[in-house]
CHARMM internal coordinates of N, CA and C (Angstrom, degrees):
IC EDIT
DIST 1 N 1 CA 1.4425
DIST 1 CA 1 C 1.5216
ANGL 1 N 1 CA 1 C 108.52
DIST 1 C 2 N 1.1309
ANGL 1 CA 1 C 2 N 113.79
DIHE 1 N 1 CA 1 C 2 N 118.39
DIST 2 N 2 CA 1.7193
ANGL 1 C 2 N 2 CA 111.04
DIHE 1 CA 1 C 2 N 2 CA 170.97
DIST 2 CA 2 C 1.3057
ANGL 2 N 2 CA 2 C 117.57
DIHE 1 C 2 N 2 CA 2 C -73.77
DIST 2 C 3 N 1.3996
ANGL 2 CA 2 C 3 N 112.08
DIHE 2 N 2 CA 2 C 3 N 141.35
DIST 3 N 3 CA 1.7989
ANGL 2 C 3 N 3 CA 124.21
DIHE 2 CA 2 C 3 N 3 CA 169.47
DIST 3 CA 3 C 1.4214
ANGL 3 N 3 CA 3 C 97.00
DIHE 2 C 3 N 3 CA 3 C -39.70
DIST 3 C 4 N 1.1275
ANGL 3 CA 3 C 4 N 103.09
DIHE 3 N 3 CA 3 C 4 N 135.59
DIST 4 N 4 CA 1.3992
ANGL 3 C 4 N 4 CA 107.32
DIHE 3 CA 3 C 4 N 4 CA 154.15
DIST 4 CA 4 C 1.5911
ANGL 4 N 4 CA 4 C 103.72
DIHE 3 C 4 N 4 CA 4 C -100.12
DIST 4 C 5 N 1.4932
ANGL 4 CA 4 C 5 N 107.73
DIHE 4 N 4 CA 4 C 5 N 149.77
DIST 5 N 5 CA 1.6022
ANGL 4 C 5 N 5 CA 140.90
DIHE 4 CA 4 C 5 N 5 CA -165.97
DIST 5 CA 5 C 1.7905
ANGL 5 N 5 CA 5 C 107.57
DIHE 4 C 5 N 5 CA 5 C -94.01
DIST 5 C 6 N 1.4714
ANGL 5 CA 5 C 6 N 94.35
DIHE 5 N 5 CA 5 C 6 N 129.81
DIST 6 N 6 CA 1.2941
ANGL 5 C 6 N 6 CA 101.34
DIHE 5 CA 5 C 6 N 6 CA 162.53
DIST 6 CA 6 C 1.5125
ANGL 6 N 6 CA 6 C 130.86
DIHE 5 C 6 N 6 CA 6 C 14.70
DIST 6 C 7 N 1.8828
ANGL 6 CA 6 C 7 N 88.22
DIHE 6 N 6 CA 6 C 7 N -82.44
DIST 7 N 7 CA 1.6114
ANGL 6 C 7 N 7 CA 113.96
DIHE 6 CA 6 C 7 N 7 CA -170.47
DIST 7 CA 7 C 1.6012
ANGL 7 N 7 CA 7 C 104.17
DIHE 6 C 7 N 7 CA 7 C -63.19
DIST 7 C 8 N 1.5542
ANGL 7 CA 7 C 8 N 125.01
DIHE 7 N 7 CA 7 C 8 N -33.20
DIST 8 N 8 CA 1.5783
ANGL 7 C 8 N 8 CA 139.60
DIHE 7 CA 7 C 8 N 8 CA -154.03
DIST 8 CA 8 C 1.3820
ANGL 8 N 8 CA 8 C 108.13
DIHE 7 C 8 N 8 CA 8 C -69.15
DIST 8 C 9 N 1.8343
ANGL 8 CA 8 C 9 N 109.41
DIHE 8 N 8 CA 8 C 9 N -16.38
DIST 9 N 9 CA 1.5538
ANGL 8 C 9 N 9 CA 130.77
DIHE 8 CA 8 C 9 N 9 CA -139.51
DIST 9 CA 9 C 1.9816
ANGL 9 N 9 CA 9 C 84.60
DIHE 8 C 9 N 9 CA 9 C -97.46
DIST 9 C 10 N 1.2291
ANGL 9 CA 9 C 10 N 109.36
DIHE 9 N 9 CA 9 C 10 N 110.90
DIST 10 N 10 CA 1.6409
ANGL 9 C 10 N 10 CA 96.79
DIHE 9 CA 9 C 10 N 10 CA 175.31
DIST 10 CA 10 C 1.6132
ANGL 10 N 10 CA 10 C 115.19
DIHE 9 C 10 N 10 CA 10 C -97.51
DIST 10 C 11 N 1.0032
ANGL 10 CA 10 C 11 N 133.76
DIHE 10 N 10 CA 10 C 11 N 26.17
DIST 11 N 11 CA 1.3039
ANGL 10 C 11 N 11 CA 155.95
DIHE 10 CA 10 C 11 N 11 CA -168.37
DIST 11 CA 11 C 1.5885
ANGL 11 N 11 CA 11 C 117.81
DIHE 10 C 11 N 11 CA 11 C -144.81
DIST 11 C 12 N 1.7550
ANGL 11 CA 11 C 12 N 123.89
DIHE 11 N 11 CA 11 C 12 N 107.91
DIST 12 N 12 CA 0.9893
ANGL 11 C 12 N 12 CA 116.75
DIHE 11 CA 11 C 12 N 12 CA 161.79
DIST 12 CA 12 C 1.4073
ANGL 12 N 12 CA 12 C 126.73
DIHE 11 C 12 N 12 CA 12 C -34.16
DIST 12 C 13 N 1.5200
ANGL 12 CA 12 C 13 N 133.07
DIHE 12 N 12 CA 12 C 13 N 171.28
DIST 13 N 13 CA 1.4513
ANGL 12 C 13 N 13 CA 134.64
DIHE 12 CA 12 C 13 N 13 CA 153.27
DIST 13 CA 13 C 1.0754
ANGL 13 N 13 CA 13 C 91.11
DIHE 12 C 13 N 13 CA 13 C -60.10
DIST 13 C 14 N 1.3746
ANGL 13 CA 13 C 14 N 135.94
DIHE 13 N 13 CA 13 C 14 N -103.53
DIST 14 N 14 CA 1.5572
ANGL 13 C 14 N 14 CA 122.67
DIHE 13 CA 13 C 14 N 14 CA -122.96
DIST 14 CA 14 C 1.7115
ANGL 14 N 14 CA 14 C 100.41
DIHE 13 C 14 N 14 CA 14 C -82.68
DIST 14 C 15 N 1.5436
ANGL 14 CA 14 C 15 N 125.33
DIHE 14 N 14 CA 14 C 15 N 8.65
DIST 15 N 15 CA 1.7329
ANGL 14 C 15 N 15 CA 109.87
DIHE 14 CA 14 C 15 N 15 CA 143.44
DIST 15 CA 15 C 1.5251
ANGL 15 N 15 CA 15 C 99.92
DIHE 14 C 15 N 15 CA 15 C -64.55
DIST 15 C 16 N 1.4948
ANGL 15 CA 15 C 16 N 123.63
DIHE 15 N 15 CA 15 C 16 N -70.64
DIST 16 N 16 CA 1.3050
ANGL 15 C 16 N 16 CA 103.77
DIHE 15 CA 15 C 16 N 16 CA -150.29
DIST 16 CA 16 C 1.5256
ANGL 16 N 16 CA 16 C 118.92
DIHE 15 C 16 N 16 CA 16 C -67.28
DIST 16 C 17 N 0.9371
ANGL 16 CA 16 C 17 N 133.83
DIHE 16 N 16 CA 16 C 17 N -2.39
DIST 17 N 17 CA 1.4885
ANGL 16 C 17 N 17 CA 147.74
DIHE 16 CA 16 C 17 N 17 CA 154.44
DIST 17 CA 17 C 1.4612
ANGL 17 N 17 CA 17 C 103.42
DIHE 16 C 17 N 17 CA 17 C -56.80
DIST 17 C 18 N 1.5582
ANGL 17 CA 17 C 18 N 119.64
DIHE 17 N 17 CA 17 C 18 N -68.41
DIST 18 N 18 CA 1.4037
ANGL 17 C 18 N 18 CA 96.81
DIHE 17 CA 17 C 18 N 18 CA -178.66
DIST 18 CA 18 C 1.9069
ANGL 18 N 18 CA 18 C 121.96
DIHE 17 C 18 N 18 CA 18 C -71.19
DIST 18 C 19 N 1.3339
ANGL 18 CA 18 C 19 N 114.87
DIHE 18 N 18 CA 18 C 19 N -15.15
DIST 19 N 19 CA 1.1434
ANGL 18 C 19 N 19 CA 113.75
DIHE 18 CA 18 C 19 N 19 CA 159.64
DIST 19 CA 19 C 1.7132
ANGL 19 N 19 CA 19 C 113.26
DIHE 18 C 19 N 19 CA 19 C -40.25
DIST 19 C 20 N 1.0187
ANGL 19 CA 19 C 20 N 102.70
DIHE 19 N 19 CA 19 C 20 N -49.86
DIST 20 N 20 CA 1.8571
ANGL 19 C 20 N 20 CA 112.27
DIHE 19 CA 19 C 20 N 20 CA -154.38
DIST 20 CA 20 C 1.5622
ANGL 20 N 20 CA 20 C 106.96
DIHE 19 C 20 N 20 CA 20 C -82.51
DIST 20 C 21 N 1.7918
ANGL 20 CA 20 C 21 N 94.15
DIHE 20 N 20 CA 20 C 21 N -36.71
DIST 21 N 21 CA 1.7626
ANGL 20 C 21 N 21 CA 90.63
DIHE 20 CA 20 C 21 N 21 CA 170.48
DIST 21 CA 21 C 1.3848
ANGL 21 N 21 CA 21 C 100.63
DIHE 20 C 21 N 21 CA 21 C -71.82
DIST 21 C 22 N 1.1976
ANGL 21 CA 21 C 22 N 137.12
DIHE 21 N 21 CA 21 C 22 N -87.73
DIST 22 N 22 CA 1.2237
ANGL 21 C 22 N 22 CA 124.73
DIHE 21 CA 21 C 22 N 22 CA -178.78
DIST 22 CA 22 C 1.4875
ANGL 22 N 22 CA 22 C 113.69
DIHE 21 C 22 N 22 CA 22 C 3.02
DIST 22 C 23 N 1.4485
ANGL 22 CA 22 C 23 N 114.12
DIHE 22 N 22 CA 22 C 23 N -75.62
DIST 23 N 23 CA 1.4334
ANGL 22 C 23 N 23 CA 110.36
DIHE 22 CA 22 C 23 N 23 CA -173.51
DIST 23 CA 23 C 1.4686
ANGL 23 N 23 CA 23 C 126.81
DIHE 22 C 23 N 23 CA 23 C -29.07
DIST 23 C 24 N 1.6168
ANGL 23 CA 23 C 24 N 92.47
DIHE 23 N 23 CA 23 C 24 N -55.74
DIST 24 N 24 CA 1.6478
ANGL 23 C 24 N 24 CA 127.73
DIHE 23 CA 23 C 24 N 24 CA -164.24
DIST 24 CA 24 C 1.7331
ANGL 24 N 24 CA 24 C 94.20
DIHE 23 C 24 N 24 CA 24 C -55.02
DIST 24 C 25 N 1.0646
ANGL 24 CA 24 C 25 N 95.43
DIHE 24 N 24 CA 24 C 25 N -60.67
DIST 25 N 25 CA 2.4180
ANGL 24 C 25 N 25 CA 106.08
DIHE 24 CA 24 C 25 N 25 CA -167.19
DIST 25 CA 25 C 1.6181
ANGL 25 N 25 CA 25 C 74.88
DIHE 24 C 25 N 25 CA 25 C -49.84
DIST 25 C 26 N 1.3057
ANGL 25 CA 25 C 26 N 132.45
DIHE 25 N 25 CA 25 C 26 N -89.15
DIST 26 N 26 CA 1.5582
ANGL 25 C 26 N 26 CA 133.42
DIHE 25 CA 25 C 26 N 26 CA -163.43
DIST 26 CA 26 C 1.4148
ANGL 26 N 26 CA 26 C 122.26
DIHE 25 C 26 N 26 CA 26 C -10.75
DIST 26 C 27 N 1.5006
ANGL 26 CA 26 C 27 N 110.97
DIHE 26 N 26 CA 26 C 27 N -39.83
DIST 27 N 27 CA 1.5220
ANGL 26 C 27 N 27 CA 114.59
DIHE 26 CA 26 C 27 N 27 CA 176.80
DIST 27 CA 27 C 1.6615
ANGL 27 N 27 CA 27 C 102.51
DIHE 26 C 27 N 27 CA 27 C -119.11
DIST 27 C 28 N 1.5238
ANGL 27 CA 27 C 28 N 116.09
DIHE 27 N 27 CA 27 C 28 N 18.40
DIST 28 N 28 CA 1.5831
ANGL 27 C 28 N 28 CA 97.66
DIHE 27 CA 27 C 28 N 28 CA 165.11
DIST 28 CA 28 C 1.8198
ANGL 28 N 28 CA 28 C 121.21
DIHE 27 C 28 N 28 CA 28 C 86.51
DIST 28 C 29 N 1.6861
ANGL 28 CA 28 C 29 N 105.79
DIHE 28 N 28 CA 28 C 29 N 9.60
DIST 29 N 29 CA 1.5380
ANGL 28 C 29 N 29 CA 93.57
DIHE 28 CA 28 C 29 N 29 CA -171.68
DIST 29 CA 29 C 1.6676
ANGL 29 N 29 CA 29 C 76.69
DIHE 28 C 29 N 29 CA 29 C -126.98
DIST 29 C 30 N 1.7260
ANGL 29 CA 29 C 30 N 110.49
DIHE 29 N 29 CA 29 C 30 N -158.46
DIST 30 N 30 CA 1.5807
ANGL 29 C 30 N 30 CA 100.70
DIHE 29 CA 29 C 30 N 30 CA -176.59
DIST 30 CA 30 C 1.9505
ANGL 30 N 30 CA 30 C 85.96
DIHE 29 C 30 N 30 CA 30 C -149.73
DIST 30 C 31 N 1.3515
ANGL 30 CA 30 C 31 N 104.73
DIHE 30 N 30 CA 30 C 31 N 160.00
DIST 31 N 31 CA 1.4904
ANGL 30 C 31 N 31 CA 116.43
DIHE 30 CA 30 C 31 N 31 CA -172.40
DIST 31 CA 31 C 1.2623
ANGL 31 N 31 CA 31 C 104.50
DIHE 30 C 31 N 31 CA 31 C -83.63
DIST 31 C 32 N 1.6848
ANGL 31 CA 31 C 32 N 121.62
DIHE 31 N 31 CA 31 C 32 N 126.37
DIST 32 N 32 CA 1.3058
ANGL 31 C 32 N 32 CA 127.25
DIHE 31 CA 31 C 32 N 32 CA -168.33
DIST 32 CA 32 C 1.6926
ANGL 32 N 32 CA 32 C 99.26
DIHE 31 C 32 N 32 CA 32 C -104.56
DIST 32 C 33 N 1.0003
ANGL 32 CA 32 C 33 N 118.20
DIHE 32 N 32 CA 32 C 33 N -53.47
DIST 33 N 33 CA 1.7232
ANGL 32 C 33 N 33 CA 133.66
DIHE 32 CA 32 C 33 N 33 CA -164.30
DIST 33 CA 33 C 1.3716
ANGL 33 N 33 CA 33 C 110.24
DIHE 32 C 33 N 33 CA 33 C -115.67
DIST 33 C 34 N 1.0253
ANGL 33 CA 33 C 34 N 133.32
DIHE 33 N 33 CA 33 C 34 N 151.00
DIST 34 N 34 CA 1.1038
ANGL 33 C 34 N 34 CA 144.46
DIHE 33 CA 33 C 34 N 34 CA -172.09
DIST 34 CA 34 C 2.1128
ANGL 34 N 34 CA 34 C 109.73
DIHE 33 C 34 N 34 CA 34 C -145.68
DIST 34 C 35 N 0.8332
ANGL 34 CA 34 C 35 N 129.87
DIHE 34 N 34 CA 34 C 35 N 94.83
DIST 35 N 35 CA 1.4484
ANGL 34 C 35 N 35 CA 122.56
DIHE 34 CA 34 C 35 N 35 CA -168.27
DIST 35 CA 35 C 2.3493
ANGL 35 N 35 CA 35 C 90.51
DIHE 34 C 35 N 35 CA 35 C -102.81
DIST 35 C 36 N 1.5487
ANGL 35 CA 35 C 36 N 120.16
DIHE 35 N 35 CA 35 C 36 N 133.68
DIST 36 N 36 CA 0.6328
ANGL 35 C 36 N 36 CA 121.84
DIHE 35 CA 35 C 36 N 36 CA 173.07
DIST 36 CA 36 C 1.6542
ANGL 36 N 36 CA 36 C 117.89
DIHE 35 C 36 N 36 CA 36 C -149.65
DIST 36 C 37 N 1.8592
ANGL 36 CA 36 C 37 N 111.94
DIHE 36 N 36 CA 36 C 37 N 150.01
DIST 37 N 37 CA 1.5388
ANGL 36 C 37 N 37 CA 90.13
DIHE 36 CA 36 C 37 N 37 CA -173.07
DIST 37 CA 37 C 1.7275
ANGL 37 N 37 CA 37 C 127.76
DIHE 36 C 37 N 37 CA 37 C -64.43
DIST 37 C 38 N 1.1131
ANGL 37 CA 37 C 38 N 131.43
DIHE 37 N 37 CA 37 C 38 N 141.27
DIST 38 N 38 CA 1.1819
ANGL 37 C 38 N 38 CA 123.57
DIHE 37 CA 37 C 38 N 38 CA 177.74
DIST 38 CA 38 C 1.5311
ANGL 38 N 38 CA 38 C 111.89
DIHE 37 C 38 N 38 CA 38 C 71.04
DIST 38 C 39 N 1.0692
ANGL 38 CA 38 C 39 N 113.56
DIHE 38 N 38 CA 38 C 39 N 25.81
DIST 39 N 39 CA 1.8544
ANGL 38 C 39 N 39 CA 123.00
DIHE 38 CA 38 C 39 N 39 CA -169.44
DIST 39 CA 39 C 1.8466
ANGL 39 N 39 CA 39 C 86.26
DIHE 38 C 39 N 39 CA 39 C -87.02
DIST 39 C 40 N 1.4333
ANGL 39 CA 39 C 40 N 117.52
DIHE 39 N 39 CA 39 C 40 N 148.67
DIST 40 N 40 CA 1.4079
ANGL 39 C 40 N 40 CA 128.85
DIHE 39 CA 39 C 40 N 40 CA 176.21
DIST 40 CA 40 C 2.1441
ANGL 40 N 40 CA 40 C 90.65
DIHE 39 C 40 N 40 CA 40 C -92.74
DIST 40 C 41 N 1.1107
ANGL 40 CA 40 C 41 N 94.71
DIHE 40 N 40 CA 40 C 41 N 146.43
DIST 41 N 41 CA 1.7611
ANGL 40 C 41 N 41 CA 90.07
DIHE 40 CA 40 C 41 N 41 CA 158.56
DIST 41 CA 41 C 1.2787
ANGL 41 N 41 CA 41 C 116.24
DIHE 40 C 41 N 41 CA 41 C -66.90
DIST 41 C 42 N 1.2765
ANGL 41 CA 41 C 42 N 112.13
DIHE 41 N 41 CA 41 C 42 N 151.97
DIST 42 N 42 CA 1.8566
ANGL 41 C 42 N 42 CA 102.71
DIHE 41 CA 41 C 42 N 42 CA -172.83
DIST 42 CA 42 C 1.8506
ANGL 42 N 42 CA 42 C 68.95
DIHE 41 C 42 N 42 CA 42 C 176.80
DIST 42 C 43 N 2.0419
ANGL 42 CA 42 C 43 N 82.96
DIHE 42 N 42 CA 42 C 43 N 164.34
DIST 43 N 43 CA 1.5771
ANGL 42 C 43 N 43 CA 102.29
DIHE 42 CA 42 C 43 N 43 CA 158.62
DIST 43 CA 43 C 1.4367
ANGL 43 N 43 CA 43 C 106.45
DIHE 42 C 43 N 43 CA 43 C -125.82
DIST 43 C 44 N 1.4930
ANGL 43 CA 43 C 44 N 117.28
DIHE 43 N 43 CA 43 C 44 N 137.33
DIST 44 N 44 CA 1.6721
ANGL 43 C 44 N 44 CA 95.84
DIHE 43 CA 43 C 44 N 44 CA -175.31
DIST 44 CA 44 C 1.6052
ANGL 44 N 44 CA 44 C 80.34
DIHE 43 C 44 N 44 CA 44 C -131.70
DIST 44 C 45 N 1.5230
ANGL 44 CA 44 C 45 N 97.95
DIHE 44 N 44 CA 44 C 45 N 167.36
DIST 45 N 45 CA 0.9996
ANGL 44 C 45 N 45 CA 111.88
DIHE 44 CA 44 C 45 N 45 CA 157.24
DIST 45 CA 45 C 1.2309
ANGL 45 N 45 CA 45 C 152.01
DIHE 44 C 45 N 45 CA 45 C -75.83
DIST 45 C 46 N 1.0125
ANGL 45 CA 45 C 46 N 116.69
DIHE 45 N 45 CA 45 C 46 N 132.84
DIST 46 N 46 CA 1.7841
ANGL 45 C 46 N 46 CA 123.46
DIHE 45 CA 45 C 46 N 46 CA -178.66
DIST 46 CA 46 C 1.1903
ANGL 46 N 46 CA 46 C 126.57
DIHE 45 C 46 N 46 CA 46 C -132.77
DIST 46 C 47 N 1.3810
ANGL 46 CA 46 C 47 N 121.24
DIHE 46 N 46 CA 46 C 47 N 150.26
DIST 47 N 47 CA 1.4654
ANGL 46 C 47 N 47 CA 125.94
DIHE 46 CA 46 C 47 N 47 CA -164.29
DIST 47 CA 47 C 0.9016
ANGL 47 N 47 CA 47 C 130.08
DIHE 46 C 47 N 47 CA 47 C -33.05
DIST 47 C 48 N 1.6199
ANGL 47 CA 47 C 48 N 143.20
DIHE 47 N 47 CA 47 C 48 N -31.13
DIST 48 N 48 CA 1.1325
ANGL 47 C 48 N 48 CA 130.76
DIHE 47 CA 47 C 48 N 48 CA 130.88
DIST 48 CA 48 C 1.7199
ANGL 48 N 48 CA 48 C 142.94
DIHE 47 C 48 N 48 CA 48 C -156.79
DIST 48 C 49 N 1.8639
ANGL 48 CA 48 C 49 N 71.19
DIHE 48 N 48 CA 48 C 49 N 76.09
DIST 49 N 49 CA 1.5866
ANGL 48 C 49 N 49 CA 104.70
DIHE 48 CA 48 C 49 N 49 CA 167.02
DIST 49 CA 49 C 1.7326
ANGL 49 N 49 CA 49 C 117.03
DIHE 48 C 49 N 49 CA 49 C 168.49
DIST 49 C 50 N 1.0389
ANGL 49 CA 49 C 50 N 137.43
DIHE 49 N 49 CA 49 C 50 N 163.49
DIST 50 N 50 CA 1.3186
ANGL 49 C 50 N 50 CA 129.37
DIHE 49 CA 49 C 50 N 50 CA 144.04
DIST 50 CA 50 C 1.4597
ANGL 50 N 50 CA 50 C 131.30
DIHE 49 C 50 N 50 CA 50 C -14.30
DIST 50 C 51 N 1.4018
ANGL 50 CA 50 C 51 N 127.91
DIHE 50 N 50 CA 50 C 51 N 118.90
DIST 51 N 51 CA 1.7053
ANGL 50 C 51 N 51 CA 125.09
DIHE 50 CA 50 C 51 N 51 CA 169.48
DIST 51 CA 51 C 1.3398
ANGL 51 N 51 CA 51 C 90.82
DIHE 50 C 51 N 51 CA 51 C -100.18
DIST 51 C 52 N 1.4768
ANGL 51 CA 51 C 52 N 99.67
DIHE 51 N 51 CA 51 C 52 N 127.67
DIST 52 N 52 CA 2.2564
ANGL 51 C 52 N 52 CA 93.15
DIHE 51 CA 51 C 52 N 52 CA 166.45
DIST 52 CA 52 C 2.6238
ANGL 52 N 52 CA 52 C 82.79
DIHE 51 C 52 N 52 CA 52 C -88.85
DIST 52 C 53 N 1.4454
ANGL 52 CA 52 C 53 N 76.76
DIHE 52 N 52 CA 52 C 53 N 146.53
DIST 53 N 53 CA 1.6107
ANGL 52 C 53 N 53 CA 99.79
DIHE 52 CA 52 C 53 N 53 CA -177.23
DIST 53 CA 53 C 1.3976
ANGL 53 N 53 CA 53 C 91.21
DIHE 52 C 53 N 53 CA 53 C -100.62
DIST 53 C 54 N 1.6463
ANGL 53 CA 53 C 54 N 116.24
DIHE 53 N 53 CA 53 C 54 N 161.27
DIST 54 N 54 CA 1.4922
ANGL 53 C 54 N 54 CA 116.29
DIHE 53 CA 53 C 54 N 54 CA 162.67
DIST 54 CA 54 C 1.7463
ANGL 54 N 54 CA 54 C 99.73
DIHE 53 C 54 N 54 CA 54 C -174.03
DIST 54 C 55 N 1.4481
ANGL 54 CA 54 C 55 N 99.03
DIHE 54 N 54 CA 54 C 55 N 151.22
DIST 55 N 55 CA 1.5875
ANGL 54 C 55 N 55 CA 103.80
DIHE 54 CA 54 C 55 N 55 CA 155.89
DIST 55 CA 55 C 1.1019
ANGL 55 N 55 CA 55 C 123.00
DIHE 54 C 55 N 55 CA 55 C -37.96
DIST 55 C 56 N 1.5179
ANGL 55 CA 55 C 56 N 131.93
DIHE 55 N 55 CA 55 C 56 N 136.12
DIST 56 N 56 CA 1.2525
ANGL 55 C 56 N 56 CA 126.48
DIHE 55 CA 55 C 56 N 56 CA 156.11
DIST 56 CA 56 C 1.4436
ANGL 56 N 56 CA 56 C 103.42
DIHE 55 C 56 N 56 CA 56 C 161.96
DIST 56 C 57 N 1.8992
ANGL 56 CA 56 C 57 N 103.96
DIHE 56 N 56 CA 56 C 57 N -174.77
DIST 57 N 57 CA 1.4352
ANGL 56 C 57 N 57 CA 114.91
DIHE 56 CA 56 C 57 N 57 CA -176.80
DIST 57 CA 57 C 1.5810
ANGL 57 N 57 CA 57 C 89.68
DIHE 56 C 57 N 57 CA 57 C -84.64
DIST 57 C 58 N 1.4556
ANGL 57 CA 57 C 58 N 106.90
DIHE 57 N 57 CA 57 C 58 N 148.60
DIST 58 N 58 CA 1.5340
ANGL 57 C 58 N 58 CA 131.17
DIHE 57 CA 57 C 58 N 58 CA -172.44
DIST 58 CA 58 C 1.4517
ANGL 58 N 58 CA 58 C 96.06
DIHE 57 C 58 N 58 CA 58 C -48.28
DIST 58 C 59 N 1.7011
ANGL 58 CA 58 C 59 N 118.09
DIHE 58 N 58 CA 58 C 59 N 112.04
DIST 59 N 59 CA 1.5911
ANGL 58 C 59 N 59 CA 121.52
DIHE 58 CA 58 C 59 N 59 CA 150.13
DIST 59 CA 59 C 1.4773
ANGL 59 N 59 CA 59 C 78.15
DIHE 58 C 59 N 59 CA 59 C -144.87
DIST 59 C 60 N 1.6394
ANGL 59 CA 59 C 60 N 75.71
DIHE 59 N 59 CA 59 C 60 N 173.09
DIST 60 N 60 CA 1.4308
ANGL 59 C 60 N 60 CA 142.51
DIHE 59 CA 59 C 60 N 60 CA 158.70
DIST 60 CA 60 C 1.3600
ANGL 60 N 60 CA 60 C 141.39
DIHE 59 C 60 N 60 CA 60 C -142.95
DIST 60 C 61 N 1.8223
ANGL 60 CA 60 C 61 N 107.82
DIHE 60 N 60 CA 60 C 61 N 151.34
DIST 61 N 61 CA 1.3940
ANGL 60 C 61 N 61 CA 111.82
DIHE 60 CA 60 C 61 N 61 CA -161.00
DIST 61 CA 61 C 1.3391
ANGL 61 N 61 CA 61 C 98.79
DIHE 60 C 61 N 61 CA 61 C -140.72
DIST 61 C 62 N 1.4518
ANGL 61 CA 61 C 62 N 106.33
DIHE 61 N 61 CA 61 C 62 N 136.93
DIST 62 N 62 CA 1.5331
ANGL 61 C 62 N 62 CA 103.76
DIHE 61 CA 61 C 62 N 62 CA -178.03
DIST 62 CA 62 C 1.6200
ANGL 62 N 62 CA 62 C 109.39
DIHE 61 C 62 N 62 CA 62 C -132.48
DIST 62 C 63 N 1.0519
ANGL 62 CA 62 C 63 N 112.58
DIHE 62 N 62 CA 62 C 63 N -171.10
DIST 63 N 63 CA 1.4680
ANGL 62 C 63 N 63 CA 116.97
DIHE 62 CA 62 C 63 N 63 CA -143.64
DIST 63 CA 63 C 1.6273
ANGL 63 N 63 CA 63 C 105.08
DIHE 62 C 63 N 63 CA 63 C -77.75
DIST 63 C 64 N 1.6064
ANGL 63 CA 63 C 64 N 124.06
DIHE 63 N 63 CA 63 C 64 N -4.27
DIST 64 N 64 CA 1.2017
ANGL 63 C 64 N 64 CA 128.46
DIHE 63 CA 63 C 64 N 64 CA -160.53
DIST 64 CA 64 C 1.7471
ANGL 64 N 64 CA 64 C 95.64
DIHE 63 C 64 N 64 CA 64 C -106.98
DIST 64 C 65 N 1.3274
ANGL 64 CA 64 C 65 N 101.80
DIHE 64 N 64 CA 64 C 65 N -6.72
DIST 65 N 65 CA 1.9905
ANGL 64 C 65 N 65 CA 98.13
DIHE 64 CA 64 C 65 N 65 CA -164.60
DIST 65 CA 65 C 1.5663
ANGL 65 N 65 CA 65 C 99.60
DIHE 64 C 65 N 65 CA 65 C 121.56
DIST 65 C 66 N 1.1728
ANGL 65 CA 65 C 66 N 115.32
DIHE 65 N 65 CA 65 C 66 N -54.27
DIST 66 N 66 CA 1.4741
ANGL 65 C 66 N 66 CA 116.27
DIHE 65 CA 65 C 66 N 66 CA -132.35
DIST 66 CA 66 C 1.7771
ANGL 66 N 66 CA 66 C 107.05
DIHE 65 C 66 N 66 CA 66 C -75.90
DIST 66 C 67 N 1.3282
ANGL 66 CA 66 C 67 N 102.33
DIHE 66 N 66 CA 66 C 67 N 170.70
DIST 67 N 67 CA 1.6082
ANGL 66 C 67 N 67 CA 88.98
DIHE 66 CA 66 C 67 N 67 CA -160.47
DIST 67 CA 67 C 1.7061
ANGL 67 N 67 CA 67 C 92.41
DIHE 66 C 67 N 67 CA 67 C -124.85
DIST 67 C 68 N 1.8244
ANGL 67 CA 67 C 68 N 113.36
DIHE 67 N 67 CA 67 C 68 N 169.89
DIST 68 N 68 CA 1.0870
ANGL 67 C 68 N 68 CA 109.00
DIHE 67 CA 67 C 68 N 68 CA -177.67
DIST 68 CA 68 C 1.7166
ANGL 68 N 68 CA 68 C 88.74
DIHE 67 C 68 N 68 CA 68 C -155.42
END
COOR INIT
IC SEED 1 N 1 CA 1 C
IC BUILD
């Protein structure tokens, strides 16, 4: 599967962050990681707790393990 690029990404960072929290409160766990293209490392905040941010192909990790 190729990286998808920057431009390919149709969703800001902090939409798809709130996409994922959203998700996360819905079933009760909370978004730990956030991997995105062209994302700088950083920790930002989120509703309730830290997201570590990072380069990469679009995931997520939330507080139960599970991945998205």
């Amino acid at each position: 599967m190729a990286r998808a690029k920057k431009s390919e990404v149709a969703q800001t960072l902090s939409d798809y962050i709130t996409e994922h929290e959203d998700a996360a409160q819905a079933v009760g766990v909370v978004l730990n990681r956030v991997t995105y293209p062209g994302a700088a490392m950083e920790l930002r905040q989120g509703r309730y707790g830290g997201i570590r941010v990072a380069d990469g192909e679009l995931g997520a990790v939330y507080s139960d393990g599970s991945k998205h």
